[in-house]
N, C-alpha and C positions, 0 to 999 in steps of 0.2 A: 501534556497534562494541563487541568488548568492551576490556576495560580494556588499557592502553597507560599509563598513570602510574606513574614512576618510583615514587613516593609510597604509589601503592596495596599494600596488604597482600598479602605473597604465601603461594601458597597451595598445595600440595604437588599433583601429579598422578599419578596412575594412567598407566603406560607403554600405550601402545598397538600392538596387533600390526599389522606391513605383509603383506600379500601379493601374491603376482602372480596380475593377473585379463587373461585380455584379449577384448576384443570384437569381434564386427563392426564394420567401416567403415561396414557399412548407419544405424549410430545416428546417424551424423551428417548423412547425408544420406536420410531414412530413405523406404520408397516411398509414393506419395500414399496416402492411404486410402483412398482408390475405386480405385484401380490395378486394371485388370482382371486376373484371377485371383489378386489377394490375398485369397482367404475365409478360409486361414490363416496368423497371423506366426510368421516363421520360429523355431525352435527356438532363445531367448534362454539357456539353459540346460541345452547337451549336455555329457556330463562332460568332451568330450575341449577344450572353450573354458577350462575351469580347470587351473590350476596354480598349487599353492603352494607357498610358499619357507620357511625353517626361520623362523618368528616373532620379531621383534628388535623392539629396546625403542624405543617411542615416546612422545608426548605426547598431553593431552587441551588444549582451550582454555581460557583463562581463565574464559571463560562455563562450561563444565563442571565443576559440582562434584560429586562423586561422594556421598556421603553415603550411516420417515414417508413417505411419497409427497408429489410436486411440489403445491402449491397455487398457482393464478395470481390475482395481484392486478391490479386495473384501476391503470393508469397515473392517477401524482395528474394535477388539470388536464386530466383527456384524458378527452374522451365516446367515443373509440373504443378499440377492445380489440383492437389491432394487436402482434402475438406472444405472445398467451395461450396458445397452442398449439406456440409453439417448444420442439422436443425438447429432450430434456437426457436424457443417458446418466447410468446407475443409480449406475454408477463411472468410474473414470479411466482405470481398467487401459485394458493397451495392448490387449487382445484385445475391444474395445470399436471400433477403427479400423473396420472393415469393414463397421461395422453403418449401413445408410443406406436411405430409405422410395425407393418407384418409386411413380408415380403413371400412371393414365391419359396420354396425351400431351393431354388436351385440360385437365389441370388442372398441366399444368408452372408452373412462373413463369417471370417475365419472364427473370430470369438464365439458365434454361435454352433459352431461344429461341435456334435460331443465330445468330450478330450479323451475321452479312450478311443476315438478312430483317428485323433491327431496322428501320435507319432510321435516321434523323439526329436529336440530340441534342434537337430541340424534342418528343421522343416523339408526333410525326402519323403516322409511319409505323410507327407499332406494328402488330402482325400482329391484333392484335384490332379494330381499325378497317379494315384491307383491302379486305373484302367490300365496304362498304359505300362505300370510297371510290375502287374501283374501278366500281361500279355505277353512280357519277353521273358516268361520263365518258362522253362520246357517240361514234358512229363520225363520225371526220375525213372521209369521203367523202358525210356526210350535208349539205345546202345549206339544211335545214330549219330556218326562226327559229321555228317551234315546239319543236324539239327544242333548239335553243338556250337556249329561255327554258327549259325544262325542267331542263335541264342545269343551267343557272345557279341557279333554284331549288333542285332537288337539291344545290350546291356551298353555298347560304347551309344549310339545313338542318344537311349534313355539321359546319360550320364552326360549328352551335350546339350541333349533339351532341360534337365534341368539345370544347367548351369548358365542357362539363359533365361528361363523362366522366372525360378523359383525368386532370384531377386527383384525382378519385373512386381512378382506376386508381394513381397513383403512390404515392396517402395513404394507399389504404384498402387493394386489391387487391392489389398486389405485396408490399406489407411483410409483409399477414398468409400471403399463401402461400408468401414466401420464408420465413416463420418456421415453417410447419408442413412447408417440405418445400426445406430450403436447398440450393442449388444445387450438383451433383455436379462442375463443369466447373471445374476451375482457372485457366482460360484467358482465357477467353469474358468478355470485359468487361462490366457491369452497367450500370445507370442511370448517367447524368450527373449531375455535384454540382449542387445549389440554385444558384439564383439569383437577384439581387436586383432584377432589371431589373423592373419594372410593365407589368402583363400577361402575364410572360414564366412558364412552367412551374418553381416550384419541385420538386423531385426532393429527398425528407427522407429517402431510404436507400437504401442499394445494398451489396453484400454483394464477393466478391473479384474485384479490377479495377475498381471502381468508381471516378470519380475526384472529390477530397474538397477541397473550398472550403472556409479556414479564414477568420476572423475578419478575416483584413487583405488577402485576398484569393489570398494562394496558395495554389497546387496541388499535390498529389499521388497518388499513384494508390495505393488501400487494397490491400493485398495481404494476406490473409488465406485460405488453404489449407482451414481447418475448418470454412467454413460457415458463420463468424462474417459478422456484420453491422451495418451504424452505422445511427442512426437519430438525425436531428437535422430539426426543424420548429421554425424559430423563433417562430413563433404559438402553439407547443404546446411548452415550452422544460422542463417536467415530467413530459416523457413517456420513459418505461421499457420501450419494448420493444424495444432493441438488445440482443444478445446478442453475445459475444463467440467463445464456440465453438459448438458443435450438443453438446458433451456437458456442456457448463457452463448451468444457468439464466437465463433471460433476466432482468432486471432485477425484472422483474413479474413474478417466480417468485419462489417460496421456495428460499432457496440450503440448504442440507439439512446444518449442519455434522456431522461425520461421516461422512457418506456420500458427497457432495461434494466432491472434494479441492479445497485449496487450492494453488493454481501461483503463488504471489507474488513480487514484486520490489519492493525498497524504492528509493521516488526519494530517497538519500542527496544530502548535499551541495548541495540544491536551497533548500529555504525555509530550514535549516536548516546552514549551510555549514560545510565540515571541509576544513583544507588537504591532506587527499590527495587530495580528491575531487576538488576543483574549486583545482589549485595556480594555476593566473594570476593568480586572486585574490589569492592571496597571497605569492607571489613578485616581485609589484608593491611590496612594501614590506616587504624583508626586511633594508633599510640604513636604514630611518626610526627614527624613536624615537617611539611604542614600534614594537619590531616587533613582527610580526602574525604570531601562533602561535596564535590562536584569534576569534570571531568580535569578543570584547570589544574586542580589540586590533588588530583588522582595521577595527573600526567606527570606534575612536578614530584611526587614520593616515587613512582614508577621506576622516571627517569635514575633516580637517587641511590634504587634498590639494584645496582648491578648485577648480586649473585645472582636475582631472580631470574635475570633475561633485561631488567630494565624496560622499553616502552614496547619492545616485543612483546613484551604480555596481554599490550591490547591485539597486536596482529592474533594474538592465538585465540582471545575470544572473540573476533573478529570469523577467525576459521571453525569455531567449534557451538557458538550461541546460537546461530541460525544455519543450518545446511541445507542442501537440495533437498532431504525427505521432508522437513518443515514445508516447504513448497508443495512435496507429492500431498502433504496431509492437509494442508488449507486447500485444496481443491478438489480431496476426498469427503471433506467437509462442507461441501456444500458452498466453499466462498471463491467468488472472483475478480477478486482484488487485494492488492496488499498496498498499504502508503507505508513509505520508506522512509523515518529521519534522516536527514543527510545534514552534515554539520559543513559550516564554509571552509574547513581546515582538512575536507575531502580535496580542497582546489589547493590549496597552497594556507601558507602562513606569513608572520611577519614576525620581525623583531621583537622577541621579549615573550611572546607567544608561544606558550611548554606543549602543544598541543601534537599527535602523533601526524603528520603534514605526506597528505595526499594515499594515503595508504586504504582511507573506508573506501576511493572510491574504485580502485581494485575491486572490495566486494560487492560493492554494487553492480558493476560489472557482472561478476557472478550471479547478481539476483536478476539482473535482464535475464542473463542465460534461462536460469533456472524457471524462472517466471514463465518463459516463450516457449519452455520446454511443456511446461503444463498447464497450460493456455490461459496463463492469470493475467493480469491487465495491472501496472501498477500506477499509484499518485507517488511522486518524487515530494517530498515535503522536505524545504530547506528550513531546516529544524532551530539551526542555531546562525545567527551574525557575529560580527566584527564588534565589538561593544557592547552584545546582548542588548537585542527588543525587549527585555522583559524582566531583568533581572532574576529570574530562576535559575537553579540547577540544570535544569535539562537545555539553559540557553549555550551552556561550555562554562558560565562561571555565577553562580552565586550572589547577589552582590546590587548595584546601579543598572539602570535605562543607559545608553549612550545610545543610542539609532532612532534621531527625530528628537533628539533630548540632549539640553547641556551642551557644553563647547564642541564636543568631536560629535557631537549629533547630527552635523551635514557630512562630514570625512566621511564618516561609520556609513551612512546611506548610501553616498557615491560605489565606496567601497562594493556592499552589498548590491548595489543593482548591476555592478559588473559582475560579481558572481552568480546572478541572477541569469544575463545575460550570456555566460561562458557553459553553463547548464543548458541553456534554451537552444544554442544552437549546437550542442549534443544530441541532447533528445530529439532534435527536429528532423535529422537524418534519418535518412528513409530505412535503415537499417534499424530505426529504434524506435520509430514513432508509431506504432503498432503495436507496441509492449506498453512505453510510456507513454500512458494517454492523455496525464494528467499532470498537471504542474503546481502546485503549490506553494506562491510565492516568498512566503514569511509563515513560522510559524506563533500563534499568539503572540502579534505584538500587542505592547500595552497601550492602547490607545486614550483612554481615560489621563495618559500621562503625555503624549503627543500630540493628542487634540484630533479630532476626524479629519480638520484640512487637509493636514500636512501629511497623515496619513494615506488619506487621498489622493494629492499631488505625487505622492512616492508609487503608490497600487497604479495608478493610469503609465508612471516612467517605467516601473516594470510592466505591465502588460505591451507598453508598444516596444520592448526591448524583445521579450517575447515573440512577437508576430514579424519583429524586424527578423529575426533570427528565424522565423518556421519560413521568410518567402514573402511575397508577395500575393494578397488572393484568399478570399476566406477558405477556411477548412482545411486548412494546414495547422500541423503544429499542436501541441496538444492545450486540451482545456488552460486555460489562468484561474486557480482557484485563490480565493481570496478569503481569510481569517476576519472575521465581523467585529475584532480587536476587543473584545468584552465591550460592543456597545452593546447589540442586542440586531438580529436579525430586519427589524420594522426601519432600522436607521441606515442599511443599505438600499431600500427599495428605489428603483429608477436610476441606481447607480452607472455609469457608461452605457445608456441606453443605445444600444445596435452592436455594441462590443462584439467579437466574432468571438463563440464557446471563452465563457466567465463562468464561473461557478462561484455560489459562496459556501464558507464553512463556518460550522458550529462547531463545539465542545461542550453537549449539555453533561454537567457533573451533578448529583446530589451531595456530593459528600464535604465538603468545602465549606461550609458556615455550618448555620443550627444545629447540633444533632440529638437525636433522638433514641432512645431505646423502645421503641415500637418493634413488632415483630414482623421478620420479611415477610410474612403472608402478610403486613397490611399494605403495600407497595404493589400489590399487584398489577393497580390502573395508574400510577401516579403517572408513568410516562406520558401514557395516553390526557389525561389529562394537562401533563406541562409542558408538552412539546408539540402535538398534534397540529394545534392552531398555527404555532409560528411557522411550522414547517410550510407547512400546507398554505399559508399568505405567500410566503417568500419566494415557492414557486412557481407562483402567478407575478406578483409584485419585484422580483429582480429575478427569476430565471433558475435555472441547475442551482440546487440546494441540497448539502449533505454534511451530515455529524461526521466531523472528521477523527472524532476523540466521542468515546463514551465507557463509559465500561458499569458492572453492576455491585460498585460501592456504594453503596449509602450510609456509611459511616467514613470516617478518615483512618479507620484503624487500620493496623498494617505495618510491619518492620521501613520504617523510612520515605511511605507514603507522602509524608509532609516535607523530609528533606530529613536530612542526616543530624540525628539529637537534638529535632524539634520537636518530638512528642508527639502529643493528638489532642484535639479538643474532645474527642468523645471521653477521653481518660483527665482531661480539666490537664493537660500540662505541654501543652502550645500555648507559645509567650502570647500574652496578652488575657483579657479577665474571661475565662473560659470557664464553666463551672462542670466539676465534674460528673458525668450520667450514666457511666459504667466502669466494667472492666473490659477490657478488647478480646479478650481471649475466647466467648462464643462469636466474634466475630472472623475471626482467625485459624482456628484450631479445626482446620475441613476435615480432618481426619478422625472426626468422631460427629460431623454434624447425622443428623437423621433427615427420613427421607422427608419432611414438613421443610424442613429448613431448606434442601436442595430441589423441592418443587417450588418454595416459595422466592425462589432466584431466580430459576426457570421461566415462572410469571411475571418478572420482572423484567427477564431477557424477552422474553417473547414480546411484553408491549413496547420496550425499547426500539424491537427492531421494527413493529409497524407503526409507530410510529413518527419515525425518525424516517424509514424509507431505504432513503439510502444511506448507509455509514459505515464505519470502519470503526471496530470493537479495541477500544486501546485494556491490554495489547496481546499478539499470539501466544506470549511466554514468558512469565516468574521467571527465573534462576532461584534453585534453591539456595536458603541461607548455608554458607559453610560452617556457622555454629551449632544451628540445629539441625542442618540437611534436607529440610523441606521447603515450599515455598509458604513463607510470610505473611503475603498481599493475595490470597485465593481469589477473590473477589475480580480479582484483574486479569485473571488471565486463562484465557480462551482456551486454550488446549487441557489446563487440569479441567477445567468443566467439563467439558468435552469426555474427556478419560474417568471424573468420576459424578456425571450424571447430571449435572445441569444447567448444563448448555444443550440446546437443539441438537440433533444430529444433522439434522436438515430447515437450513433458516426458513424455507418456504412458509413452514407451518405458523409461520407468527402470523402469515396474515388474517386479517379479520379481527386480532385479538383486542385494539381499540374499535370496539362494535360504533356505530354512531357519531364515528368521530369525521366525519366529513374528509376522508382523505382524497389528496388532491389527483385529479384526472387528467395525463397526460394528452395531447402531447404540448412540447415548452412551445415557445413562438420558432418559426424557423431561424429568424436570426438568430437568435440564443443557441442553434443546435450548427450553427456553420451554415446556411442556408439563405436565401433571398434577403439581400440588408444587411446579413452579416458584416462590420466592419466601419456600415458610416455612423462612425460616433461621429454627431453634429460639431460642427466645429467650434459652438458656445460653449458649447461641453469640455471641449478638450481646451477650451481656453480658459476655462475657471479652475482647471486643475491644475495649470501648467507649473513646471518642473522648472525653479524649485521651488519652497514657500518664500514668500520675504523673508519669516520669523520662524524661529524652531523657542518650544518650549524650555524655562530655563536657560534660554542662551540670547535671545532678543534676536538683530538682524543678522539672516545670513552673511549680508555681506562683511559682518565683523568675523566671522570663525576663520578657522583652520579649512581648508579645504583643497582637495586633488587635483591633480592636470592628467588627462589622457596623454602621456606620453609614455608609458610603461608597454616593458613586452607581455601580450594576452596570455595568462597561463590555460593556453588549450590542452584542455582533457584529453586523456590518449584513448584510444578505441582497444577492444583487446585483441587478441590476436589468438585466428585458426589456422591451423595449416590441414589442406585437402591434398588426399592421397587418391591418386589415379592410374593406376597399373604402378610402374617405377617409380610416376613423377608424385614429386613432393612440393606443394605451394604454399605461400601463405595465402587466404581468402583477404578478399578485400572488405575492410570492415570501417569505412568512413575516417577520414582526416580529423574528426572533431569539432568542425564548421561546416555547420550546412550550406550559412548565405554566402558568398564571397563577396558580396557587395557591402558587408557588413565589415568596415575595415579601420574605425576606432580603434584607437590602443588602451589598452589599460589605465584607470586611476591610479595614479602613485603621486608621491610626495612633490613639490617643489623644492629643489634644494638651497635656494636662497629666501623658502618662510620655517616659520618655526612651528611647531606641533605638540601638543600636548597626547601625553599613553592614551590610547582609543580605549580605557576600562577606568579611567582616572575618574569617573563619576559628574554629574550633572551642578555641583559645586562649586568645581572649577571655575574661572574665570578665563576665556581666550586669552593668548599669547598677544603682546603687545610690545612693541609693532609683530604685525601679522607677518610682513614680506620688509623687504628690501623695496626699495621704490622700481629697481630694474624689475621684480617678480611680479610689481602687481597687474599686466599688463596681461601676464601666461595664464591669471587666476581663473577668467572666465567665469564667474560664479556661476551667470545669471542662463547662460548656455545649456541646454538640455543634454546629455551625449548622444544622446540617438534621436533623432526628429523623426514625426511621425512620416512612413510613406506614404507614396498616392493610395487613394482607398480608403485609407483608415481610419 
């Protein structure tokens, strides 16, 4: 989210124009895409659907500062090539809906069978066995034990051919023709989910109506409209050919950035916890001491609360806030992507640090699973550091900068770029870099409080930590996305020019300074007007550009929006001279909005997403409040709009809806995308960033601080563990060691035990420890040393 601290620097805004836009009803419930006689959609853009109002002055968000063809790859682990051939549309647009292949009737898939000549769920009465198992039935008026025995021989035969077949057909046959020619019928229920009985037909994918066995044995039924389809075989637990829509890339495809739009949603509030997101958390202990206004202080009353389970509480909403069908339903939804907060305290912890230590990344683990199971593509966002980049809530505590800032400002970095590093060469593993495509190094850091150099010098130590860790060799390893630190998108351009796949991120917010009681139908174009431009430079001008963070506030209203009993400035009672301009409660109370109010979000959602391009909608999911039982912050989250009306059903349709706005035309430069160049960042370049800065903000020269020695053991990430069953035999699958490079053989930042160190959260006030070292220790400090130099190539 973007900044919500009393504390934090404020920063002047550019007024924003409102207009009145209005739409079709059809966007929300919009018609199937095989709809007979849809070959064209309807006119999104007649003059007489506009009308504008005279221009009044608005706000920008906090986050805004103004200033190839498909290639398919084989499934790791898998000797078959099941959806090497699933389509994927060229682009997103909406005039894309209609386009769908007809085949022969003799080469349909199974999905397209009508289901009443199915059969029953053991798949023997499949229409492809028929002939043959109608053939060995005898006529009943026959008395002949010759034709008996016949019969009976013919029935043991039948009973060998399909016991050789039929799984042929479910593993090999269906998946690959549902992937080259996915099924038109929205209706028409598909294969039965897997199963684990012995002997019995496992069924590894099924595409919309399919019904879908999860991990503990429940059910549900995948509903997915596009064509989309899951694919899971636990014997083959690395296999990549589910696809999520028919115009999105299959796993084992090349996702195309640029030309491939990104439809994303961030799972907030999940590994990563924020009291608006998920308040029962924390409205459990908002009379304790301490109370619990951030995860620090959540985890200290947790701990505290024995009867309740103590820090176990997070493992359970850990297991219960996001599950596998959240997954089925963001790719029934139209999105194929999800970014994940991941807090450093998924890797390990330290001293004095209440934080529940190594346990989110268990479910992350489960969110690869899941992800690969329904062909979603995730950005890994290291959500929270050692010191907090930002001083927010959602950094782990509340409070100080210390990362680039203040005395532990270099420790804190060090720290962080080994976890930076210990992630990268995770995800670089050929078993996960096809799920995770995407990296994102920091999230919002405060830049305006660490200055762009130092920033800078830190963004190039992580990207070559990164690339050390995907290998040697462009187009390895996934994207480095990079947070624009609240400068403003115009002040990264030419950043690491040739860098191999960089991405930058936004967070444009409206809701953050000014606010207004205008009515959402006058927001209709503000997107379009305050994002368009930058987008669409940044493109061209530094490369892959996407809203990592957005959502459809335009007030700050909302149960703890701003941070746990700081109020809201729309209601005048967020510290500081706020004057008040309403009551929050028609902003709030979705349960009684009318349908003005939910098409006038709808037009808001809609320009946000053409405008913006590519992004991830923060976030999939409120928790409702445990005081009142609903959610709070409607405004944020994707799945109630979704469920009650205004949110897309289908993000395609946004296109077009910033008419005129110059949106940008693929494709990026090749280096930018892993391609020719990729990698030679000039070596002036990489010398004006080099790692570390002399000086961190608040703290003068590094060489005066506290700072680490790589002599610590690396706390490498465990990989999860499947076991494949083969007649008798029981194994485990081999699912990577946690290190992709081996030539990457640095040990860990930790302490020297003969300097002294001041708490990594003690704040920017502090003064270093003096004397720093022992005269023996200052030899081991190394300040000025990078840990990881750059490789040949890079």
């Amino acid at each position: 989210m973007a900044p919500n601290n009393p504390n934090s620097p404020n920063i002047p805004y550019d007024p924003l124009p409102l207009t009145e836009f209005h739409r079709s009803s059809f966007l929300n419930d919009p018609p199937s895409p095989h709809a007979s006689g849809l070959s064209t959609p309807p006119d999104m853009h007649h003059p007489d659907d506009l009308t504008t109002d005279v221009p009044s002055p608005r706000f920008l968000a906090a986050a805004l500062y103004e200033g190839g063809g498909l290639s398919n790859r084989t499934s790791f682990a898998s000797q078959n090539t099941l959806g090497s051939n699933a389509p994927s549309a060229p682009n997103s647009s909406v005039y894309a809906l209609n386009v769908h292949s007809s085949l022969p009737q003799d080469d349909l898939a199974y999905d397209q069978v009508p289901y009443g000549e199915r059969g029953s769920e053991s798949g023997l009465h499949s229409p492809l066995y028929l002939p043959e198992k109608r053939a060995a039935y005898i006529d009943p008026s026959s008395k002949s034990k010759r034709k008996l025995l016949i019969a009976g021989a013919a029935l043991a035969a039948l009973v060998v051919i399909a016991a050789v077949i039929i799984p042929v057909y479910f593993t090999v046959i269906k998946p690959k023709s549902a992937a080259a020619v996915p099924s038109s019928s929205a209706s028409a229920p598909a294969s039965p989910s897997s199963t684990s009985t012995s002997g019995s037909l496992a069924v590894v994918t099924g595409g919309n109506g399919s019904k879908v066995t999860t991990e503990d044995g429940t059910t549900f039924i995948y509903s997915n409209p596009f064509d989309g389809f899951w694919y899971w075989d636990p014997n083959d637990p690395f296999n990549n050919n589910a696809q999520a829509q028919s115009w999105t890339p299959a796993l084992n495809q090349t996702f195309r950035f640029g030309i491939d739009k990104i439809f994303g949603v961030n799972l907030g509030g999940w590994l990563t916890t924020e009291p608006f997101i998920a308040p029962a958390l924390y409205e459990k202990y908002q009379s304790t001491s301490p109370q619990a206004i951030d995860e620090w202080t959540l985890s200290q009353a947790m701990a505290a609360d024995t009867a309740s389970g103590g820090l176990s509480q997070l493992e359970t909403h850990y297991q219960t806030f996001i599950t596998e069908q959240d997954f089925a339903e963001i790719a029934g939804a139209g999105l194929n992507f999800v970014r994940i907060p991941l807090p450093y305290w998924a890797i390990e912890t330290r001293e004095g640090e209440p934080f529940l230590a190594k346990t989110a990344w268990k479910y992350f683990l489960k969110a690869i699973q899941w992800a690969r199971k329904y062909g979603i593509r995730i950005n890994l966002d290291l959500h929270a550091l050692p010191g907090s980049q930002n001083g927010w809530n959602h950094s782990g505590k509340l409070g100080t900068i210390n990362v680039l800032n203040g005395a532990m400002g270099f420790a804190n970095a060090q720290r962080s770029l080994d976890y930076i590093r210990i992630i990268a060469e995770f995800i670089s593993q050929p078993e996960y870099q096809d799920v995770v495509v995407m990296f994102g190094i920091t999230n919002e850091p405060e830049a305006p409080v660490m200055g762009q150099s130092a920033l800078s010098r830190y963004y190039l130590q992580a990207y070559t930590n990164v690339r050390e860790a995907s290998g040697i060799g462009a187009g390895k390893g996934p994207f480095v996305s990079f947070h624009d630190g609240f400068l403003g998108l115009d002040q990264w351009a030419g950043f690491l020019p040739n860098a191999d796949r960089t991405a930058l991120d936004q967070h444009p917010y409206l809701c953050f300074t000014t606010q207004s009681d205008s009515a959402m139908s006058t927001y209709a174009q503000t997107p379009c007007s305050a994002w368009s431009q930058g987008f669409n430079t940044s493109m061209s001008a530094f490369g892959m550009t996407a809203a990592g963070e957005w959502s459809n506030a335009v007030t700050d209203c909302g149960l703890w929006v701003n941070g746990v009993g700081l109020g809201t400035r729309y209601e005048g009672t967020y510290p500081g001279d706020w004057p008040k301009v309403g009551n929050c409660t028609s902003w709030t109370d979705w349960r009684n909005w009318d349908d003005t109010m939910k098409q006038g979000i709808m037009n808001f959602a809609l320009a946000s997403m053409d405008a913006l391009q590519n992004w991830f909608f923060w976030t999939w999911k409120i928790g409702n409040s445990s005081t009142s039982g609903v959610v709070e912050s409607p405004q944020w989250s994707y799945q109630l709009g979704l469920q009650n009306g205004w949110m897309p059903k289908d993000p395609r349709v946004a296109s077009g809806t910033c008419a005129n706005q110059n949106i940008w035309s693929p494709p990026l430069q090749a280096w930018q995308t892993g391609g020719a160049g990729a990698g030679q960042i000039p070596a002036s370049v990489s010398a004006s960033y080099a790692w570390p800065p002399a000086t961190l903000s608040n703290a003068g020269a590094v060489t005066s601080l506290p700072s680490y020695t790589p002599t610590g053991t690396v706390a490498t990430l465990p990989p999860p563990t499947f076991t494949i069953t083969s007649g008798k035999s029981v194994k485990t699958a081999a699912a990577g060691d946690g290190w992709n490079n081996p030539s990457d053989t640095a040990m860990e930042m930790v302490a020297i035990a003969t300097c002294s160190y001041l708490d990594p959260w003690i704040g920017p006030s502090a003064a270093p420890p003096s004397p720093l070292c022992s005269s023996a220790a200052a030899a081991a400090r190394a300040v000025a040393k990078p840990m990881i130099t750059h490789p040949t190539g890079m």
